[in-house]
C-alpha positions in Angstrom: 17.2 -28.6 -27.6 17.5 -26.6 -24.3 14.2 -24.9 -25.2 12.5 -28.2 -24.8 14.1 -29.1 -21.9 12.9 -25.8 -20.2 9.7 -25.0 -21.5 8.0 -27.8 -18.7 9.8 -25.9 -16.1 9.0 -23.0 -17.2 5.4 -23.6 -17.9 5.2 -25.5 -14.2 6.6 -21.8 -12.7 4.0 -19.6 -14.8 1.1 -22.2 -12.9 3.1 -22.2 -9.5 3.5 -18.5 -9.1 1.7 -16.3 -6.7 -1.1 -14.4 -7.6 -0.7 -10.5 -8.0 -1.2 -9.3 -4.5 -4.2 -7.1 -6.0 -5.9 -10.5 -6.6 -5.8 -11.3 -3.1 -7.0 -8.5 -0.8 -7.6 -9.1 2.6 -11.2 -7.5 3.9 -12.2 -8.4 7.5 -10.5 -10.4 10.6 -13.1 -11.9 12.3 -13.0 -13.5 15.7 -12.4 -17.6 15.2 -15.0 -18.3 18.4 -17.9 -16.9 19.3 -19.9 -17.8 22.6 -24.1 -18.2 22.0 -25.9 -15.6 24.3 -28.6 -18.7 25.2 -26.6 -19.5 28.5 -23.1 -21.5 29.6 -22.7 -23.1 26.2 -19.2 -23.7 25.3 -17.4 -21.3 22.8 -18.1 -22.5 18.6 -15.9 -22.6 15.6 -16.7 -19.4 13.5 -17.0 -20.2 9.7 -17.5 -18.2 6.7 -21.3 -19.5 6.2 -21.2 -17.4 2.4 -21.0 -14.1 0.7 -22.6 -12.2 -1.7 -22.6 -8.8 -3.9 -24.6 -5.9 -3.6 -25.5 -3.0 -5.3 -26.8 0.3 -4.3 -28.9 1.9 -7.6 -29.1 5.1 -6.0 -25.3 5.7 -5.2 -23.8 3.2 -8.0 -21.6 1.7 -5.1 -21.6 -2.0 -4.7 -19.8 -4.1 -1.8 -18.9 -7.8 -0.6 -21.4 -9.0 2.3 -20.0 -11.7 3.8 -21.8 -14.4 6.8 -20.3 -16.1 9.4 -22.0 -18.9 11.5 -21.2 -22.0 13.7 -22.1 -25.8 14.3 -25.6 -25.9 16.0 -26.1 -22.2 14.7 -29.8 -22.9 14.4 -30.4 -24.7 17.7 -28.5 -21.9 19.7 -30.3 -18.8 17.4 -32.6 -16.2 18.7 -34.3 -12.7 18.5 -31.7 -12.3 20.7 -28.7 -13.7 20.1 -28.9 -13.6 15.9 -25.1 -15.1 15.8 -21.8 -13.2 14.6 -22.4 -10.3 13.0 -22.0 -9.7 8.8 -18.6 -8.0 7.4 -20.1 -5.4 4.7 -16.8 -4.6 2.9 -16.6 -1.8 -0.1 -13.5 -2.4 -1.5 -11.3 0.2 -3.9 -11.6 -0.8 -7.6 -15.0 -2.7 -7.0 -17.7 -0.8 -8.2 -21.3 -1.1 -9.9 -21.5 -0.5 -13.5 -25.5 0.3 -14.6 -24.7 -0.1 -18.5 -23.8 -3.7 -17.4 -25.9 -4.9 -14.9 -22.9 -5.9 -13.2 -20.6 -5.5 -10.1 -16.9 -5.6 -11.6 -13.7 -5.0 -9.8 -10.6 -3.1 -11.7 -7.3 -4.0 -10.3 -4.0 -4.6 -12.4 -4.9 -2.9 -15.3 -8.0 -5.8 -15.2 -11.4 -5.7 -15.2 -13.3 -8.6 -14.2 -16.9 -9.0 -13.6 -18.0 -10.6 -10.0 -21.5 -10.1 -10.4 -24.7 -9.7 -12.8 -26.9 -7.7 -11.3 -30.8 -8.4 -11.7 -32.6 -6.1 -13.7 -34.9 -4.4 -10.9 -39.0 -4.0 -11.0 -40.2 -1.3 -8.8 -38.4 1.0 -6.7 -35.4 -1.2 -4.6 -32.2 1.3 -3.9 -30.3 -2.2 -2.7 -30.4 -5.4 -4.8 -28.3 -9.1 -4.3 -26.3 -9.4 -7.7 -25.4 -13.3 -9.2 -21.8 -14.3 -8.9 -20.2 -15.1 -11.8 -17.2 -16.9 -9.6 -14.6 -15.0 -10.8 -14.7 -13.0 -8.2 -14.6 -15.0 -4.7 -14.5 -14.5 -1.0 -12.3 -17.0 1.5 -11.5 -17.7 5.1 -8.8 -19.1 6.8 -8.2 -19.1 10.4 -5.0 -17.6 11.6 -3.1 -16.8 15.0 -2.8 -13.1 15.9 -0.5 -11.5 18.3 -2.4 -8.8 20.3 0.2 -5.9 22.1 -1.3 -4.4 24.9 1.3 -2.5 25.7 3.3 -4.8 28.2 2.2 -8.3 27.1 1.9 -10.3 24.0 -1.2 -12.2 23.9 -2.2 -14.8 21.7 -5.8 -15.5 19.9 -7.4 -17.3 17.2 -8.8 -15.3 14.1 -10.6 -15.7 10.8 -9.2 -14.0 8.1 -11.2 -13.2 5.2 -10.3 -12.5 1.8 -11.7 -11.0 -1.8 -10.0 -12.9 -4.6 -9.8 -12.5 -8.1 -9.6 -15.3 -10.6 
């Protein structure tokens, strides 16, 4: 009788709990604002725009590119100014396996596949693999504490993580 009572307890904890902290590994901190270079425009929310997988044939190394932009990002952009700048991230445990076709990270005594990578005509070292979405990249904006050595100062940030599903 007291098994039946805790099993829907215990079954909501197993759902509730925190994912293993190699699911969740934190790759870039990114600046929140970011000023256009097109004159006296105000600062704009940063975002994470997307990401994606890559894979270098020649080395077998594969990384997480992720984009960043902000509202009017296309009315603002220029030659000059092309907006915030790509985090290329190669992670431990993520790597490209050729038998595969496929980007797949190993981490907790798991391997999961991120990506399926294309199979390549012609000569192309660097090639965009296909999420598979068990792998995913996220942003959340967070406030950071900067020490310069006699003051603390305070600032807005985008932290962006890799997560396993």
């Amino acid at each position: 009788m007291k098994l039946a009572v805790l099993l829907p307890f215990v079954l909501t904890m197993a759902v509730a709990a925190p994912a293993p902290d190699d699911a969740r590994i934190k790759i870039a901190t990114v600046p929140a604002e970011y000023r256009p270079h097109t004159g006296s425009e105000r600062m704009q929310a940063v975002r994470m725009d997307s990401f994606y997988f890559e894979v270098n044939r020649e080395t077998g190394r594969a990384r997480v590119v992720v984009e960043y932009t902000y509202p009017h990002a296309v009315g603002y952009q220029s030659d000059a100014d092309p907006g915030p700048q790509p985090t290329f991230a190669q992670l431990p445990g993520l790597t490209y396996d050729p038998a595969a076709h496929a980007v797949v990270y190993d981490g907790g005594g798991k391997r999961t596949v991120c990506a399926l990578v294309p199979k390549a005509k012609g000569r192309r070292a660097t090639l965009r693999a296909k999420a598979t979405g068990s792998c995913v990249v996220t942003a959340s904006v967070a406030e950071q504490t900067q020490d310069d050595g006699f003051s603390l100062h305070q600032s807005r940030a985008l932290d962006v993580y890799f997560e396993v599903h």
